[in-house]
C-alpha positions as CSV (number, residue, x, y, z in Angstrom):
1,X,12.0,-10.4,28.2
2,X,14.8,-11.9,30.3
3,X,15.4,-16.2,30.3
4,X,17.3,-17.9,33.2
5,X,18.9,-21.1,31.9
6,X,20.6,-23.9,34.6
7,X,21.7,-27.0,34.6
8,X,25.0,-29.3,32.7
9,X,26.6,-32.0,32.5
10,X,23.5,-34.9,31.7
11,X,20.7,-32.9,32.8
12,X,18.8,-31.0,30.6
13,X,19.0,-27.0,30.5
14,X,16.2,-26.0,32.6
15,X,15.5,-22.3,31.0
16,X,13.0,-20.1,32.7
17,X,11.6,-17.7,29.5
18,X,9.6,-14.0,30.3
19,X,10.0,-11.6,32.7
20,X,12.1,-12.7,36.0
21,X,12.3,-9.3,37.4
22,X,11.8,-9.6,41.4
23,X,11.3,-13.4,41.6
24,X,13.8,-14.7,44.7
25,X,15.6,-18.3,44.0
26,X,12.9,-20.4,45.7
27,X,10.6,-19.0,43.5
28,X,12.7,-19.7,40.6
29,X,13.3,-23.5,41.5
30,X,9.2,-24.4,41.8
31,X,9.7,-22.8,38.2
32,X,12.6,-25.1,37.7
33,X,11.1,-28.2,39.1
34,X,8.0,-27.9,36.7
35,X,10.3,-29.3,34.0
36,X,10.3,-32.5,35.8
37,X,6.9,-32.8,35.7
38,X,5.1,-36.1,33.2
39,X,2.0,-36.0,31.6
40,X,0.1,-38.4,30.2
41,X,0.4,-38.5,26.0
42,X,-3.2,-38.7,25.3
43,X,-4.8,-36.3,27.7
44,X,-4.6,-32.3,28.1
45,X,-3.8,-32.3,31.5
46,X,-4.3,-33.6,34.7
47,X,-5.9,-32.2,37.6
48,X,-2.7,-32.6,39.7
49,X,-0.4,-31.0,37.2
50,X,-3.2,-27.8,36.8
51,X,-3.7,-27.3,40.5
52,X,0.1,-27.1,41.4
53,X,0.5,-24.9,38.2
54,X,-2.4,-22.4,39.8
55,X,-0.7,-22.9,43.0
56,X,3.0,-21.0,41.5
57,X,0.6,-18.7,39.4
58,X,-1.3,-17.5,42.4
59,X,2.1,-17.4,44.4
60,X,4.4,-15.1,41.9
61,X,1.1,-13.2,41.4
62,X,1.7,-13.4,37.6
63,X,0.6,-16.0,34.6
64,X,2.9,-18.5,33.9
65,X,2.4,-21.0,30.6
66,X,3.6,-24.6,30.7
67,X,4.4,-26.1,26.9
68,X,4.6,-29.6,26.4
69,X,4.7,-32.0,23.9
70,X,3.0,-35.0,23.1
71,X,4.9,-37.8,24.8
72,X,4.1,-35.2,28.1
73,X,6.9,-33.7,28.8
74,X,7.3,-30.2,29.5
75,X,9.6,-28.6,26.9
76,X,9.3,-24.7,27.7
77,X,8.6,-23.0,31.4
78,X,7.5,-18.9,30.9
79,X,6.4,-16.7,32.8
80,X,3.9,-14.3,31.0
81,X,1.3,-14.3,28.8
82,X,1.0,-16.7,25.7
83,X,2.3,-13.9,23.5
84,X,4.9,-13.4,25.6
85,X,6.1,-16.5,26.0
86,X,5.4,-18.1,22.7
87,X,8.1,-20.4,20.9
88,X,9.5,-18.5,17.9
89,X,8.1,-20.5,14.8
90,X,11.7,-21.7,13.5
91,X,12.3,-23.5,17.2
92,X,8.7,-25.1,16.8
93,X,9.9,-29.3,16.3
94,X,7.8,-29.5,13.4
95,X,6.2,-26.9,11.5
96,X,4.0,-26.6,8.0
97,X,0.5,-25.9,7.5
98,X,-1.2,-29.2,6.8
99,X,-0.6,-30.4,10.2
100,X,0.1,-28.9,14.1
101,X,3.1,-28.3,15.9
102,X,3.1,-31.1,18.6
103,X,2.7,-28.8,21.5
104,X,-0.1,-28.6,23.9
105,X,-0.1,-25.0,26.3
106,X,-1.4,-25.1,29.4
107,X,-1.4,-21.1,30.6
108,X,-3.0,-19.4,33.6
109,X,-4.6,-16.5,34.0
110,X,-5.4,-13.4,36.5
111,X,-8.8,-12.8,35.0
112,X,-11.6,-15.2,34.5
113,X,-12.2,-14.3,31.2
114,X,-11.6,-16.2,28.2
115,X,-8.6,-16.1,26.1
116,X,-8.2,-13.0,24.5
117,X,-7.1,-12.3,21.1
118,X,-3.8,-11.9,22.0
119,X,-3.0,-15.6,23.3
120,X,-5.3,-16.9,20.3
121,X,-3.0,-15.2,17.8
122,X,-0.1,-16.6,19.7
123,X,-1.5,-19.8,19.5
124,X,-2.0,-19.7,15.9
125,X,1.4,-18.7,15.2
126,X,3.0,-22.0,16.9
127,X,-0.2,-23.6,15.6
128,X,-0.1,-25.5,19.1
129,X,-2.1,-28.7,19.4
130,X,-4.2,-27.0,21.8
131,X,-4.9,-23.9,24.3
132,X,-5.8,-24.6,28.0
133,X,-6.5,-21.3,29.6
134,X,-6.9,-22.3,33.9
135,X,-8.8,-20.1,35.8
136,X,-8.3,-20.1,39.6
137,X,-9.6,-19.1,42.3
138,X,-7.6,-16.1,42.4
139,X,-9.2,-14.5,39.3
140,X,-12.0,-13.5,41.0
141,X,-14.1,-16.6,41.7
142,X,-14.8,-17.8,45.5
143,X,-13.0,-20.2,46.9
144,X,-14.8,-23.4,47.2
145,X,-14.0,-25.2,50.6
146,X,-11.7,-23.6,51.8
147,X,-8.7,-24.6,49.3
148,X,-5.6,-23.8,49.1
149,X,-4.6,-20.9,47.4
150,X,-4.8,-21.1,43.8
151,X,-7.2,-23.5,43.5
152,X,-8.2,-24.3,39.8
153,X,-11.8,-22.7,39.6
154,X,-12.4,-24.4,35.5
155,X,-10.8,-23.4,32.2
156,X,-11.2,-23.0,28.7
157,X,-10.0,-25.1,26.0
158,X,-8.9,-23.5,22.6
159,X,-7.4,-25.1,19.7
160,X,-7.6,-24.5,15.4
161,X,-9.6,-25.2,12.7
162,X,-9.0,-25.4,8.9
163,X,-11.0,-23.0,8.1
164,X,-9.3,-19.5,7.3
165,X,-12.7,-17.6,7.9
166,X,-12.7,-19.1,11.5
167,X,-9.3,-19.7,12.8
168,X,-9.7,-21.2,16.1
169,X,-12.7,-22.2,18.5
170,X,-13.1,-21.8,21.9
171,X,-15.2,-23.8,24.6
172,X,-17.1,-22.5,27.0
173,X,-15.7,-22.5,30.6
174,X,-15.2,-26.3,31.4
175,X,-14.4,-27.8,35.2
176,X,-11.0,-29.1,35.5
177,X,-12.3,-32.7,35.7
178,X,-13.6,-32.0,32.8
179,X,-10.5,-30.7,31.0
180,X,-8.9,-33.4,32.1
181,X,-11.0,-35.7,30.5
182,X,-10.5,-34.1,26.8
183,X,-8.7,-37.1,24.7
184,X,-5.6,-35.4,23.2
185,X,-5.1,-37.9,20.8
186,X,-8.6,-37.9,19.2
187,X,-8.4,-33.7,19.3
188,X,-5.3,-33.5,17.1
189,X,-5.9,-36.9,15.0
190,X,-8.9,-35.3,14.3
191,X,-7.5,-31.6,13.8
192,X,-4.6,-32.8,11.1
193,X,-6.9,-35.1,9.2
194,X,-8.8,-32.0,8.3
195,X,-5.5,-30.0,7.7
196,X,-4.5,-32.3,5.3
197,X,-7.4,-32.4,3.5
198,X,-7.4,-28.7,3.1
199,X,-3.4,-28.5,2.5
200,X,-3.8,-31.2,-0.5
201,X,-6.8,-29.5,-1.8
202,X,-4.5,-26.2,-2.0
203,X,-1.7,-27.9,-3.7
204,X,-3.3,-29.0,-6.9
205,X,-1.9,-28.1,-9.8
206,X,0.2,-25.7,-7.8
207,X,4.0,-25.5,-8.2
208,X,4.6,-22.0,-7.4
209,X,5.3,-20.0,-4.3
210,X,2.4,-18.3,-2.5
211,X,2.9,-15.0,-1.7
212,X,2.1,-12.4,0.6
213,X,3.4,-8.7,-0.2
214,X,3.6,-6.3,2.9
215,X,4.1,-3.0,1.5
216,X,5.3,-0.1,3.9
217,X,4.1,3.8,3.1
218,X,7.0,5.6,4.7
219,X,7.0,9.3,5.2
220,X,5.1,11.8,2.7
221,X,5.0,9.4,-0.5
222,X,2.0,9.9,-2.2
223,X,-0.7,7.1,-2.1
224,X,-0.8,6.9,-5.8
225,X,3.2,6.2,-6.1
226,X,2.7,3.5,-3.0
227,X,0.0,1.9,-5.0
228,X,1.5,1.8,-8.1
229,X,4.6,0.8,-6.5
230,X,2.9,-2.7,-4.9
231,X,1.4,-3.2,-8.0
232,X,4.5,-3.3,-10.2
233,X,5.8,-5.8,-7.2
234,X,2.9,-7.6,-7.6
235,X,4.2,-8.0,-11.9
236,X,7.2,-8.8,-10.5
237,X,6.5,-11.6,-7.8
238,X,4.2,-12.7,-10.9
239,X,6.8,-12.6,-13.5
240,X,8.6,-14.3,-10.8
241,X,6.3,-17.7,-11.4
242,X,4.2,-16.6,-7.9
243,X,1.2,-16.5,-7.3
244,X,0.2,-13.1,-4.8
245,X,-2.6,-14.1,-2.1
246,X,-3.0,-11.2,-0.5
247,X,-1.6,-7.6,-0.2
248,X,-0.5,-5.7,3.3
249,X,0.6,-2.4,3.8
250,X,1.3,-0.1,7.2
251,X,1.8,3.4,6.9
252,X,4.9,4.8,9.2
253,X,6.7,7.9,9.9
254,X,10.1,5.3,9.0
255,X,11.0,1.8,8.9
256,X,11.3,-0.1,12.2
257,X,14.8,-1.0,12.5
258,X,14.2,-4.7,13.3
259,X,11.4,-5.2,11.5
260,X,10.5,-2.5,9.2
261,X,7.0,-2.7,10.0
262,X,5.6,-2.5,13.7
263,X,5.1,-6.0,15.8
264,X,1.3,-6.0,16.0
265,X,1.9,-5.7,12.3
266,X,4.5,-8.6,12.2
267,X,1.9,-10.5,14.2
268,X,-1.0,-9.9,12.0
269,X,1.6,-10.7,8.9
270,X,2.1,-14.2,10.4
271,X,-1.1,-14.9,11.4
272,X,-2.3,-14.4,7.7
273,X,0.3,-16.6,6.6
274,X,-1.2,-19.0,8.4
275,X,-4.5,-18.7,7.4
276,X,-3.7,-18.2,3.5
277,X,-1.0,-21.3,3.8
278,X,1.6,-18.6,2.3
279,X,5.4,-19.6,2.2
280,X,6.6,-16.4,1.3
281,X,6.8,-12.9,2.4
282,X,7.8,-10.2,-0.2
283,X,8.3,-7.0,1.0
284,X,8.5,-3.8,-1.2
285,X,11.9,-2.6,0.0
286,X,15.3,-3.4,0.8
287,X,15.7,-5.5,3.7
288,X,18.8,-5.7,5.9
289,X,20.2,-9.1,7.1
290,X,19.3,-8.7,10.7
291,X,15.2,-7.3,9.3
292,X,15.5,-10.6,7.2
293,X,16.1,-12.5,9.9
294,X,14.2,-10.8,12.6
295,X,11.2,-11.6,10.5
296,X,11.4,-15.4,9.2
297,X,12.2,-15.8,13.7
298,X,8.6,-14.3,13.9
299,X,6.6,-15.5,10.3
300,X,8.0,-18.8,10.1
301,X,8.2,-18.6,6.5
302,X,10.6,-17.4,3.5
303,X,11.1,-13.4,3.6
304,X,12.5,-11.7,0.9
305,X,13.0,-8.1,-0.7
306,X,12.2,-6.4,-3.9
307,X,15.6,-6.9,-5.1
308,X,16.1,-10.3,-4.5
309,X,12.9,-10.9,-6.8
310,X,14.6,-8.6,-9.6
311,X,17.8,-10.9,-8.9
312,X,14.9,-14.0,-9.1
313,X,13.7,-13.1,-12.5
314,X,17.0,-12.2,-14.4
315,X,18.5,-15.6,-13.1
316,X,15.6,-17.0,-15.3
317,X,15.6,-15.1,-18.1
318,X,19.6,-14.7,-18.7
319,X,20.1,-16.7,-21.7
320,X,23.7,-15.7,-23.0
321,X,26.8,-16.4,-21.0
322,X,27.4,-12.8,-20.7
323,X,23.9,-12.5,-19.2
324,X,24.8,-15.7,-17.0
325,X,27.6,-13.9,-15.6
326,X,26.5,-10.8,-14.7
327,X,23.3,-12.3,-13.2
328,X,25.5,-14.5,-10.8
329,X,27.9,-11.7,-10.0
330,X,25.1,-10.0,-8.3
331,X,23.5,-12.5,-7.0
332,X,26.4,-12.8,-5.0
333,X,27.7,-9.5,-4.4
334,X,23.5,-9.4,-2.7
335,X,24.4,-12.6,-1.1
336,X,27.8,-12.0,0.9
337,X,26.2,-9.6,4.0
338,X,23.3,-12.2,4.0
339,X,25.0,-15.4,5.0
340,X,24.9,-15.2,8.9
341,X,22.0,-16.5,10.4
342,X,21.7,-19.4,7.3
343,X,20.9,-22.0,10.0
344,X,23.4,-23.7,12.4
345,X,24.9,-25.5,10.4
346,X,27.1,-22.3,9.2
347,X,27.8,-21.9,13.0
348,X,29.8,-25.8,12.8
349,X,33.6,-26.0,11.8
350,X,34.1,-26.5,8.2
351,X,35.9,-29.6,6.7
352,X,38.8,-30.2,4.6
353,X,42.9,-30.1,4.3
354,X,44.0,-26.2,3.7
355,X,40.4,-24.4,3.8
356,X,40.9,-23.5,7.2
357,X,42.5,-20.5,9.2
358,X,43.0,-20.5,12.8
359,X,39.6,-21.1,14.2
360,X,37.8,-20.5,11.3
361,X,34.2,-21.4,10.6
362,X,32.5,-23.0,8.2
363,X,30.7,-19.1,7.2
364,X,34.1,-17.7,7.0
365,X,34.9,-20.5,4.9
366,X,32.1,-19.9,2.8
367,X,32.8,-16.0,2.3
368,X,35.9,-16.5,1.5
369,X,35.3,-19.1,-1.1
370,X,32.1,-16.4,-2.3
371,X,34.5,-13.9,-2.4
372,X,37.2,-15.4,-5.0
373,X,34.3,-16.3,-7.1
374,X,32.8,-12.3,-7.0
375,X,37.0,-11.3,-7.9
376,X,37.1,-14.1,-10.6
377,X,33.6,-12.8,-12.2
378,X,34.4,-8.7,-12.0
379,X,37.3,-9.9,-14.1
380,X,35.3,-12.0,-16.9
381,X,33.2,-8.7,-16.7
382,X,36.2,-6.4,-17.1
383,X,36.8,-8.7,-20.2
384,X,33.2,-8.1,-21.0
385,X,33.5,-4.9,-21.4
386,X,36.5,-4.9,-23.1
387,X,35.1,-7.3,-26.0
388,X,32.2,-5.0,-26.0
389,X,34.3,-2.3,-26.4
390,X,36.1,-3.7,-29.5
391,X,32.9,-4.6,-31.1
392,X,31.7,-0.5,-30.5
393,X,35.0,0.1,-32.2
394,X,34.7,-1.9,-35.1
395,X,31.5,0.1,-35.8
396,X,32.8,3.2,-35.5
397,X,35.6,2.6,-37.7
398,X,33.0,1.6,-40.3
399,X,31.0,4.7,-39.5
400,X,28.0,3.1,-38.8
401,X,25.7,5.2,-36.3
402,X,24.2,3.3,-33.3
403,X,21.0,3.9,-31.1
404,X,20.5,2.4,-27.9
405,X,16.8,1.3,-27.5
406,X,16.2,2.2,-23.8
407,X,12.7,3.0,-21.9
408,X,11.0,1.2,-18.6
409,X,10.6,-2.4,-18.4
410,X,7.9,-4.1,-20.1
411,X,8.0,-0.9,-22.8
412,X,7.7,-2.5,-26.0
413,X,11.6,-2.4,-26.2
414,X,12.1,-5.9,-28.1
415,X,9.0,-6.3,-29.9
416,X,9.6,-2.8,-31.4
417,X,13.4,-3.7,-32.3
418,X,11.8,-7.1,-34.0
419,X,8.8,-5.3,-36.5
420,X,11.7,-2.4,-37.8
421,X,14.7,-5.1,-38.5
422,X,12.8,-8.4,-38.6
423,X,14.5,-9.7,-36.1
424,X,13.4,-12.5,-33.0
425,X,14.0,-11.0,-29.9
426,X,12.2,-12.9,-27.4
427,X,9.1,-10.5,-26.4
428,X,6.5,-11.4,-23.5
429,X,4.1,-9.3,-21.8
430,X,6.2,-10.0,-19.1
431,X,9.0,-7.8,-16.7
432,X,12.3,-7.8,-17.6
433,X,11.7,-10.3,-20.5
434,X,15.1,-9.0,-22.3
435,X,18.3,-9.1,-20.2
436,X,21.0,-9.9,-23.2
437,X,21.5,-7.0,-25.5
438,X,20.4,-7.8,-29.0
439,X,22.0,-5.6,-31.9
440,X,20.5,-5.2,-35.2
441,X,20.9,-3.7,-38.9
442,X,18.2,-1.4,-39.7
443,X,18.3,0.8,-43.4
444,X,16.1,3.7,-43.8
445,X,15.5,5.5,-46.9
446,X,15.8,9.3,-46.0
447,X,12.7,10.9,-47.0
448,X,14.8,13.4,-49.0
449,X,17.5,12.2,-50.7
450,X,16.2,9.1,-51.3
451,X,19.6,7.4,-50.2
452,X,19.8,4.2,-47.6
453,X,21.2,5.3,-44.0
454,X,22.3,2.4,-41.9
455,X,21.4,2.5,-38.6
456,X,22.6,-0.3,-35.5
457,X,20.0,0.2,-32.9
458,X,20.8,-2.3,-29.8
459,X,18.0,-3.6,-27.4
460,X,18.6,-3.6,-24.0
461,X,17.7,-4.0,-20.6
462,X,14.7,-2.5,-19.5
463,X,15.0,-0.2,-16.3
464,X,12.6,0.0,-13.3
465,X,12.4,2.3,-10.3
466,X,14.8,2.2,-8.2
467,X,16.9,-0.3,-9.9
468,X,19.1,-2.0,-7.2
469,X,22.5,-0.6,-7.3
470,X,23.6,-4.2,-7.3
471,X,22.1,-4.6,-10.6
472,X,24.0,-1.7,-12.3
473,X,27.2,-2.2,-11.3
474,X,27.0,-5.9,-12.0
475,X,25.5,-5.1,-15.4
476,X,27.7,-2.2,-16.4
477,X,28.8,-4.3,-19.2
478,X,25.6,-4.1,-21.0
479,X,24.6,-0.8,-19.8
480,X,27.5,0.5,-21.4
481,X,26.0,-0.3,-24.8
482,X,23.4,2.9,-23.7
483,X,26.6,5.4,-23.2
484,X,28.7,4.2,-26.0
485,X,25.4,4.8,-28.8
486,X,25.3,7.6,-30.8
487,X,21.4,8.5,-29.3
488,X,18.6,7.3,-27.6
489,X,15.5,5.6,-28.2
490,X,13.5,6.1,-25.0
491,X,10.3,3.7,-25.9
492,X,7.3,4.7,-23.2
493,X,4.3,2.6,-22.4
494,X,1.8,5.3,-22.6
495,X,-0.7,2.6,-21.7
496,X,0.9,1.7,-18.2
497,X,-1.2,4.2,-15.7
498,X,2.2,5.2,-14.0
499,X,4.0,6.6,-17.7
500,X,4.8,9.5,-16.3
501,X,6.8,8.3,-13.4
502,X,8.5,5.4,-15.6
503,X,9.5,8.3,-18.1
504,X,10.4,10.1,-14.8
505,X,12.3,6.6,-13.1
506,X,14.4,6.4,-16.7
507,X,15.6,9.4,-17.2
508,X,16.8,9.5,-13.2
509,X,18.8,6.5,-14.1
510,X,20.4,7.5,-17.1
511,X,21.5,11.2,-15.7
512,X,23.4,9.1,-13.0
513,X,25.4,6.8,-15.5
514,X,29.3,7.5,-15.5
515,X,28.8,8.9,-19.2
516,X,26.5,11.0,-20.2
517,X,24.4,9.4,-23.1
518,X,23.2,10.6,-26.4
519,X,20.3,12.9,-27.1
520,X,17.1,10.9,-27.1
521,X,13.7,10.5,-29.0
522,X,10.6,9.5,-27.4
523,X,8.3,7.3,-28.4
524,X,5.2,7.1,-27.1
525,X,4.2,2.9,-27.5
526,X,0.8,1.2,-27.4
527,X,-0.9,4.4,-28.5
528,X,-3.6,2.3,-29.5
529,X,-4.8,0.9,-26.0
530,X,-5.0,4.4,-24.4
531,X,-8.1,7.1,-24.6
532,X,-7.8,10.4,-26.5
533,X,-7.3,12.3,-22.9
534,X,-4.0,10.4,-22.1
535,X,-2.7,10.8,-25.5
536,X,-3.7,14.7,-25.8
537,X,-1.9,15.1,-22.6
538,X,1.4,13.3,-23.7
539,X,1.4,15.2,-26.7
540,X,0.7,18.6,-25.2
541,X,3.7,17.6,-22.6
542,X,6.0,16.0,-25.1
543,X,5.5,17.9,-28.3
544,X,8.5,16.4,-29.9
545,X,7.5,13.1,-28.9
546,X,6.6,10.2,-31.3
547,X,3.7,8.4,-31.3
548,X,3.3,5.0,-32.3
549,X,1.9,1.1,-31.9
550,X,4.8,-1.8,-32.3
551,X,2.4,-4.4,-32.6
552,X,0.0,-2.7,-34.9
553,X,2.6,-1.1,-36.8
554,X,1.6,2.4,-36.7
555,X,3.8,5.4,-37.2
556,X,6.8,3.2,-38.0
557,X,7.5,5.0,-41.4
558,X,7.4,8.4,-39.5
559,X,9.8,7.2,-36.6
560,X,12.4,5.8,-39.5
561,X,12.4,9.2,-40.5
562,X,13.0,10.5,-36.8
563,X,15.5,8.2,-36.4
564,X,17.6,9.4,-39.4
565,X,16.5,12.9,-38.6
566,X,18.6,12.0,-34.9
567,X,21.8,11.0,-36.7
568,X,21.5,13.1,-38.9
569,X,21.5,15.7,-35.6
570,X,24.2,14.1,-33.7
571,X,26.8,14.1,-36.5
572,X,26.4,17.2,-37.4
């Protein structure tokens, strides 16, 4: 796809978009001169205007498409088809699904046929006022009285509809007096009034984002981890406060490097943006800058990556100041390689007496001031973990044994920790519901000797598959609480479809920890919403494993006992 751009000074820049390969310079200029060319506001086209447009067509031998807006002039010259020489939906003048763009295309065409899927799709995605497909006499029609060359045979007129079922509608073959006769103004008047009345009818009672996930099965992962995968992003756009529309996944030997997924794929992404009235695209990996902003060029809407819903949800649920921190340090540590491409107005000189090097921009400006903020965080965290550290040293120096409750998000963590201490920890049947560790007293009376053991078992924060690295070095702090505890209880929801792999994704992320924890017990959690299959399985694979129901309270007197039975183990 090359562009040719002329002009300066007053005049406008005249840019020629698609492919210029072989045209010569006068052949360029009638391309040129097509940007001086005024339409009426309130009608399609005019016969003039189509014929000399059939007349360059026929000459080049290739399609060209004229885009204009509605005061009539002609804002974009290409040479291609529609797809090819469609305006990226973040250049569109005004964009959003209740209404159209403003822009009218006026394309030929080789064939006589009508407009294929491909221009449709194209015209969907700049949600153009309207679609006016010429066909001349070139496309295999006769000439009618011996016309000149490229003689405008009739056309086709395509525009949308608000109806997601149906998308767009497209006439049967008109004449070009006809065409010309089509009343812009009533068409779109007519077209938005509907699109507003749909877009309203959407928006009640809605104040969340709406979502489309685009999943991407790479390589030889096995269907069942891909499916579980999406669905756990579908918890977490959820837990999130969104609201998933629609699921869509591509299957690929690896990620495109652009655009992860393929660009029919990107296309049909967009395309059901439009028709769902999404404004936001999740994808279930990481993204890199450039894929980030390769895509919202081509959707038009919001796109985002797993981890920057993780980063979503602990910046709501971060209560503590501790929690605050750690949640804005990597929030920003994700941020920093994602600032180019923000919009111009990061391209424009910052302001100010003393913020600026030689030549530097208002994104430098930005990184840099991003960057003393990460430095002065890592140290509130290095003084984090040294207050931490004191605490863990206090209760050693009384003695008193600790046990980190760990397991996969969503476990049963917190509302386990509140039924054996009576404590409050907020619980939810939500992801990531506890992000501040929570430490709590808990006596048992050992079985045998009938004497109290003291026990500090500390909640904390629930892991997840592949648990962006961001995450775990901004919350080292609390994650230390896991390496520093005497033992380990690993809580499993043996409800959850995927336990195995969450056992699995858990035990991955504690062997790569710079200390090797404790030894852990397992307990098995929600024992009483599974069948007697799953939990003769567990207990034939973990036959040290503990069994047991937080919220009904079963087997709790039995995992006291464990738990003292652990200490008991680890000192000796």
């Amino acid at each position: 796809m090359l562009s040719l751009k002329t002009g300066g000074g007053l005049f406008p820049i005249e840019t020629i978009y698609g492919n210029l390969q072989g045209l010569k310079p006068s052949q360029l200029k009638q391309l040129q001169r097509l940007y001086h060319q005024r339409l009426p506001g309130d009608r399609l086209t005019t016969p003039e205007f189509a014929q000399r447009l059939a007349a360059v067509s026929t000459e080049l031998e290739q399609p060209l498409c004229v885009y204009i807006n509605r005061r009539g002039q002609v804002i974009r010259v290409g040479v291609g088809s529609v797809r090819q020489t469609q305006i990226p939906p973040v250049e569109l003048p005004r964009y959003g699904e209740e209404r159209l763009s403003g822009i009218r295309c006026i394309a030929t065409q080789l064939t006589p046929e009508p407009p294929n899927d491909s221009a449709l799709t194209a015209m969907a995605l700049q949600r153009l006022d309207a679609l006016v497909v010429l066909v001349t006499s070139g496309a295999g029609f006769e000439r009618r009285g011996g016309g000149a060359t490229g003689y405008v045979q009739g056309g086709y007129l395509a525009h949308l509809v608000p109806h997601p079922e149906v998308g767009w509608t497209v006439s049967p073959v008109m004449s070009l007096d006809t065409l010309s006769q089509q009343d812009l103004i009533e068409l779109v008047t007519g077209l938005e009034e509907e699109f507003q009345r749909e877009y309203v009818a959407r928006q009640v009672d809605v104040s969340h984002d709406r979502v489309l996930l685009v999943g991407v099965m790479v390589g030889n992962t096995s269907p069942q981890r891909f499916h579980d995968g999406l669905m756990e992003l579908t918890r977490l756009v959820e837990t999130a406060g969104g609201e998933v529309l629609q699921t869509m996944h591509q299957k690929r030997a690896q990620p495109h490097p652009q655009t992860v997924v393929g660009a029919g794929k990107v296309q049909e992404i967009a395309l059901a943006v439009q028709s769902l009235g999404a404004n936001l695209v999740v994808f279930d990996r990481d993204l890199t800058p450039a894929q980030v902003r390769s895509l919202e060029q081509q959707i038009g809407v919001r796109v985002v990556d797993r981890t920057e819903v993780i980063l979503d949800i602990f910046a709501q649920r971060a209560q503590s100041g501790a929690g605050k921190l750690q949640v804005e340090l990597a929030q920003l540590e994700y941020m920093m390689p994602r600032l180019t491409g923000r919009g111009r107005a990061m391209s424009r000189l910052g302001g100010g007496i003393g913020t600026r090097g030689p030549g530097e921009t208002k994104l430098e400006t930005e990184r840099r001031a991003i960057q003393r903020r990460i430095s002065r965080l890592q140290q509130e965290v290095n003084q984090l973990q040294a207050h931490r550290a004191r605490m863990r040293q206090r209760r050693q120096h009384r003695e008193v044994p600790s046990i980190a409750v760990v397991g996969y998000t969503n476990a049963g963590k917190s509302t386990l920790l509140n039924v054996l201490t009576n404590a409050e920890v907020y619980t939810a049947d939500q992801l990531f519901a506890t992000l501040d560790p929570t430490s709590r007293r808990l006596i048992v009376t050992e079985a045998v000797t009938h004497q109290p053991v003291e026990i500090i078992l500390t909640d904390t924060v629930g892991f997840i598959h592949d648990l962006p690295p961001s995450l775990v070095d901004a919350f080292r702090a609390t994650l230390e609480e896991v390496t520093e505890a005497d033992a380990l209880l690993h809580v499993v929801d043996l409800s959850h479809p995927a336990w195995q792999s969450h056992i699995r994704s858990v035990m991955t992320i504690l062997s790569q920890m710079p200390v090797a924890p404790g030894p852990a017990l397992l307990a098995f959690n929600k024992v009483d919403e599974v069948d007697g299959d799953r939990l003769s399985l567990a207990m034939s694979e973990f036959p040290n494993g503990i069994f047991i129901s937080a919220r009904d309270r079963l087997g709790l007197e039995t995992l006291r006992q464990r738990l003292v039975q652990l200490i008991q183990y680890v000192k000796g």
